[in-house]
C-alpha positions in Angstrom: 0.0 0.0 0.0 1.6 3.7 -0.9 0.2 6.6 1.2 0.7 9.9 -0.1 0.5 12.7 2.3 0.2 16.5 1.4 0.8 19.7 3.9 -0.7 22.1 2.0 0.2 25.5 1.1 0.5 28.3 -1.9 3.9 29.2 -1.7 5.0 25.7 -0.7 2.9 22.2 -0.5 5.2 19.5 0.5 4.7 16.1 -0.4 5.3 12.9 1.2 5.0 8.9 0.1 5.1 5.7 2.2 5.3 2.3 1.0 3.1 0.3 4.3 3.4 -3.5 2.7 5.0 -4.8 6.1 4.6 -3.1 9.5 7.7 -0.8 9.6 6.8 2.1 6.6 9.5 3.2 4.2 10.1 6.5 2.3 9.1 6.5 -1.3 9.2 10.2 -2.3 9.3 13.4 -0.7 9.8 16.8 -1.4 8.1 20.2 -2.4 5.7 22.2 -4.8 6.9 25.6 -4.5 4.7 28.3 -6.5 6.2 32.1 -7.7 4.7 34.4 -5.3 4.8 36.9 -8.1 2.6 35.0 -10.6 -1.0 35.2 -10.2 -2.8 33.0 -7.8 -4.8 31.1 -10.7 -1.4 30.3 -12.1 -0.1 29.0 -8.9 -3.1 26.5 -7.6 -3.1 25.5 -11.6 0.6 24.5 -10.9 -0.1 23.0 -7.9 -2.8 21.1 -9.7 -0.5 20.0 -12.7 2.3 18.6 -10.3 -0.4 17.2 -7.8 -1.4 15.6 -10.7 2.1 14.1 -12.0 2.8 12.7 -8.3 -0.5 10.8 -8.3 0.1 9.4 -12.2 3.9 8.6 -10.8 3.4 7.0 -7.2 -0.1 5.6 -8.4 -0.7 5.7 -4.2 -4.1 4.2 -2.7 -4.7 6.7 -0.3 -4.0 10.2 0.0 -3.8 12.1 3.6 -3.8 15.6 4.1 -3.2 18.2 6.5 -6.2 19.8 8.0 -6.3 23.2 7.0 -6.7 25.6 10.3 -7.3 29.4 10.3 -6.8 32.3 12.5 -9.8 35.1 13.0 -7.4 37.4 12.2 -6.1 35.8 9.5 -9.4 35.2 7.1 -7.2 35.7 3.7 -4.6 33.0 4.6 -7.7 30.6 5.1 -9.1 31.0 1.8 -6.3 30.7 0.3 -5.3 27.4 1.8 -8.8 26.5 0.9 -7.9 26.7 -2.3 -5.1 24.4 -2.4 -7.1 22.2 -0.6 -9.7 22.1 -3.0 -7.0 21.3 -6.0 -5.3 18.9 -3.8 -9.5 17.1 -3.6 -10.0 17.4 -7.0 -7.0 15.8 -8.3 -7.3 13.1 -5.7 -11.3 12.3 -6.6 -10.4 12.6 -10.2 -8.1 9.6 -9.9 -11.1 8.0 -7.6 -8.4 7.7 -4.5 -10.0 8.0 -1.0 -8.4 10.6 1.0 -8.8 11.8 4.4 -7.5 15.1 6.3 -6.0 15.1 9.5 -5.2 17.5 11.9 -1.9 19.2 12.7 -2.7 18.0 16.4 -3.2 14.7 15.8 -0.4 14.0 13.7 2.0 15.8 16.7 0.0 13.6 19.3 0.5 10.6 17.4 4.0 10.6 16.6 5.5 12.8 19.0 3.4 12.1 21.9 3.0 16.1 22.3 0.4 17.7 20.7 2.8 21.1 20.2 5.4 19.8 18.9 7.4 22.2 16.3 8.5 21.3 12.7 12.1 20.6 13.7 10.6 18.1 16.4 8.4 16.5 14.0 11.5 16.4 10.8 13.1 14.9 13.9 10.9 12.0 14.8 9.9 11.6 11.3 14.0 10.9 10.3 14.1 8.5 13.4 10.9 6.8 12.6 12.0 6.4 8.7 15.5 6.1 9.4 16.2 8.3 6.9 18.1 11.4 6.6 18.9 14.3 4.4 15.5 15.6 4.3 16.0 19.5 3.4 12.2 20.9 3.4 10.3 21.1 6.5 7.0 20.6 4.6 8.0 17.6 2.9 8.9 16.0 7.1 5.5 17.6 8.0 3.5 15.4 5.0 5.5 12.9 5.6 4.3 12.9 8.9 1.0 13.5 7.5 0.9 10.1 5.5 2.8 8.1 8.9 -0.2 9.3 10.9 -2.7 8.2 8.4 -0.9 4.8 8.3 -0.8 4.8 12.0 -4.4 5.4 12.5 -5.3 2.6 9.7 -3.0 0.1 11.3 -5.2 0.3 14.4 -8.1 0.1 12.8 -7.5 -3.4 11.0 -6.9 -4.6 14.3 
């Protein structure tokens, strides 16, 4: 089974794959989508689209996990716009009829840190131990990878 996680974001969506065919996950794929802030945003969430797209032809995963989006009251415009990439993120993923689920940043710090305020270097942290991998650069490719470990985490104690 490949899980393919997303933490979402216009200037940046990072991307993360797991292969789950045993009970220890391994790293497929990881990395980032990074948009030109100075291009229009229909030109960015149709890039993000395009290379959400070529990820999901690539990896061919059979579930996609995704960060919940959150917003601040005082930050309304950051909401919508993460909306946004959400909604291209859904409609790639139900285009290729893959069932997807989001998952919030709390949960994923509670279930693989054990502290539900965990910072991105804690999480790139556990993630590296719990992959034994190294060498990942972007934070928001550890934080989906993180995103697609919790989602294998959570199914893993479902079948159960």
């Amino acid at each position: 089974m490949i899980i393919l996680g997303f933490d979402p974001g216009l200037s940046t969506t990072g991307f993360g794959a797991i292969r789950c065919d045993n009970k220890t996950p391994s790293m497929l794929k990881c990395g980032s989508i990074k948009t030109d802030t100075k291009e229009h945003i229909s030109k960015r969430l149709f890039q993000i689209y395009t290379d959400v797209n070529n990820l999901v032809h690539s990896l061919n995963p059979d579930f996609v996990a995704i960060e919940n989006a959150f917003s601040l009251v005082r930050y309304p415009k950051a909401g919508i716009l993460l909306g946004s990439v959400l909604g291209i993120i859904y409609l790639s993923v139900f285009q290729h009829n893959i069932p997807a689920v989001e998952i919030t940043p709390r949960e994923i710090k509670n279930s693989l840190a054990g502290y539900g305020a965990a910072d991105k270097y804690q999480m790139k942290a556990t993630i590296t131990s719990l992959l034994k991998i190294t060498g990942i650069k972007s934070l928001h490719a550890s934080d989906a990878l993180a995103v697609a470990l919790t989602a294998f985490y959570r199914n893993s104690f479902k079948r159960k």
